[in-house]
C-alpha positions as CSV (number, residue, x, y, z in Angstrom):
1,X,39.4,125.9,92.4
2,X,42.0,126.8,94.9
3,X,45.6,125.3,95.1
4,X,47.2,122.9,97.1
5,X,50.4,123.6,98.6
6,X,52.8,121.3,97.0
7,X,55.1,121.0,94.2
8,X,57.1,118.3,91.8
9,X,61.0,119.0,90.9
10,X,62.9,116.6,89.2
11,X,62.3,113.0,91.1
12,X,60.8,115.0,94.4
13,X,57.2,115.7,95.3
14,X,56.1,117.4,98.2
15,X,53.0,118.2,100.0
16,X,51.9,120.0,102.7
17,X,49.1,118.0,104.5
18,X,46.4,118.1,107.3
19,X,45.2,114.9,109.0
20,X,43.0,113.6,111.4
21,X,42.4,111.7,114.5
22,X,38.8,111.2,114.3
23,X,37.8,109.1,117.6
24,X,33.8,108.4,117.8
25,X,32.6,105.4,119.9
26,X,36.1,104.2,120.8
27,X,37.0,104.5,117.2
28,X,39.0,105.7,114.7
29,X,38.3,106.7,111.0
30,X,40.7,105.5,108.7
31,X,40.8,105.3,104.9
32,X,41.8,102.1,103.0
33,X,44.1,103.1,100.4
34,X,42.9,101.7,96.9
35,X,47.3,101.4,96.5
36,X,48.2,98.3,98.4
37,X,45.5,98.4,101.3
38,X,46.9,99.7,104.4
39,X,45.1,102.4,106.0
40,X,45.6,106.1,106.8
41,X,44.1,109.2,108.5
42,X,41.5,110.6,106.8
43,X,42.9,114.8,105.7
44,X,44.1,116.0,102.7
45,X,46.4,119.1,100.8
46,X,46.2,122.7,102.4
47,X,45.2,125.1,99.7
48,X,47.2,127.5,99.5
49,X,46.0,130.9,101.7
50,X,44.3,128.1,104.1
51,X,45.6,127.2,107.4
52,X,46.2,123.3,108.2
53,X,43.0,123.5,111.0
54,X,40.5,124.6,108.6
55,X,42.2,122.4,106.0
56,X,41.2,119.3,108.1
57,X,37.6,120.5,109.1
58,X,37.1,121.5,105.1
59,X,38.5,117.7,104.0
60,X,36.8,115.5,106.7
61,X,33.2,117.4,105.9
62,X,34.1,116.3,101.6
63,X,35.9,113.2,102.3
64,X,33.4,111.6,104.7
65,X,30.5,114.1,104.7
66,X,30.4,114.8,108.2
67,X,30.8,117.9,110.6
68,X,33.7,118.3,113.1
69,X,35.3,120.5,116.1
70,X,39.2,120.1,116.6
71,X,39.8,119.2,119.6
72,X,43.4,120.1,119.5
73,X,46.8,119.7,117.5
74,X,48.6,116.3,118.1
75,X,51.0,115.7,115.9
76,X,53.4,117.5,113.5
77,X,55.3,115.1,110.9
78,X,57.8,115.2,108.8
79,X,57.1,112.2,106.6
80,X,60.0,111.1,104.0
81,X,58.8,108.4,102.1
82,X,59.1,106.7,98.6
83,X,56.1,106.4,96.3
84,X,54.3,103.1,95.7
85,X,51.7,102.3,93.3
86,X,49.4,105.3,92.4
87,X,50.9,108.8,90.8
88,X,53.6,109.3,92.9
89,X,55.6,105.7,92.2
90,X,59.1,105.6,92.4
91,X,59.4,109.1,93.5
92,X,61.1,110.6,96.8
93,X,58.5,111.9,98.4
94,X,58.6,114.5,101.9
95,X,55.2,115.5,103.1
96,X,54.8,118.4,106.4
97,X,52.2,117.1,108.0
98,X,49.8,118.2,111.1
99,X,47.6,116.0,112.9
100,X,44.6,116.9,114.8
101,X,42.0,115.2,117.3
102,X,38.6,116.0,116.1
103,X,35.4,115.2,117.6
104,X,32.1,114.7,115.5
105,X,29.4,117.4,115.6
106,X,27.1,116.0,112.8
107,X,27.8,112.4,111.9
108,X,24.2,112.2,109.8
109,X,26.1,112.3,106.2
110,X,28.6,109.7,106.9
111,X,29.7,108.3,104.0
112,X,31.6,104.6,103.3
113,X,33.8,105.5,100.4
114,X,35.7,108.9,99.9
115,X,35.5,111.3,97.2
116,X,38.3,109.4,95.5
117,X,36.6,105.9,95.4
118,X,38.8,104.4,98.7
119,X,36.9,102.9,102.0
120,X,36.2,104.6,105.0
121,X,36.0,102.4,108.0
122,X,36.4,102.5,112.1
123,X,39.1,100.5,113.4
124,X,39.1,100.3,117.3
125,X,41.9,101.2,118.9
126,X,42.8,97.6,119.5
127,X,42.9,97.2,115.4
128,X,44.7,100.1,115.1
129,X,48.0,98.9,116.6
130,X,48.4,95.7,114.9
131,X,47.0,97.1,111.5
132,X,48.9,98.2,108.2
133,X,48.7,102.1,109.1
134,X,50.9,105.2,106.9
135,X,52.9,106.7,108.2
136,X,54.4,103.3,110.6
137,X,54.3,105.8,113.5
138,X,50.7,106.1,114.0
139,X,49.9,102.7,115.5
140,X,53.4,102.3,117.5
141,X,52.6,105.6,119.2
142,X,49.1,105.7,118.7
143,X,48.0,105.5,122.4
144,X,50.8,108.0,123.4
145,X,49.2,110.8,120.2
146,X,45.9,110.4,121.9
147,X,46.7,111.2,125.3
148,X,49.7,113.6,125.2
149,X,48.7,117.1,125.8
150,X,51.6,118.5,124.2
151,X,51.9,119.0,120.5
152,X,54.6,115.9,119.1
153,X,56.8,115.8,116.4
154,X,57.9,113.1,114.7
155,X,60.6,112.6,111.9
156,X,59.3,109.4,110.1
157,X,61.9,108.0,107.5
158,X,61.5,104.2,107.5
159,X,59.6,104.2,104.4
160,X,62.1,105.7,102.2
């Protein structure tokens, strides 16, 4: 089983993460967090050795069961949050994250529910700005990540 690239010290846990824009039909594919129902982009931890665009092809294709190309990188985040619910409650938590726009190649094993037991669904990108979405950046400057052609990066703190 290969690692992830994080780590726990003390009250601190960090994480170094790849997500995804996944657009299809006019839509996005989010997943309903089982901790407190709002929504985020589908990705996961890079294992260690892995770079964070193969990371996000590898964790779409278990998470949702279908087969994508990156379109390009959007986003780079530095997300500074405290946990909530779940195994990280109560702790200060500071996840590096890259976000990329991926197009579907093979959408024949879609699944509705992730490997860990939350929904997948497709929000228009309507939904999308008025919807609970982690980190709060993503639906404020949603339109703005999906049709920059440069690479952005955003400090997000609010959630601290």
């Amino acid at each position: 089983m290969a690692e992830d690239c994080g780590f726990s010290k003390g009250n601190y846990w960090f994480r170094y993460r790849s997500g995804a824009f996944v657009l299809h039909e006019g839509k996005l594919l989010f997943v309903r967090s089982k901790f407190g129902g709002y929504y985020y982009m589908i990705g996961g931890a890079v294992h260690l050795g892995e770079t964070s665009a193969d990371c996000i092809v590898r964790e779409v294709r278990e998470e949702a069961g279908i087969d994508t190309r990156i379109d390009h990188l959007a986003v780079v985040t530095e997300n500074f949050f405290k946990g909530r619910d779940g195994v990280f409650d109560g702790m200060d938590c500071h996840v590096l994250e890259f976000y990329y726009i991926l197009g579907i190649e093979d959408a024949n094993g879609l699944r509705t529910v992730n490997d860990e037991g939350e929904e997948l669904c497709w929000l228009s990108i309507e939904e999308a700005r008025s919807a609970d979405i982690k980190p709060s950046f993503i639906p404020e400057r949603l339109e703005e990540i999906l049709s920059s052609a440069s690479v952005l990066h955003i400090i997000e703190e609010r959630d601290r």
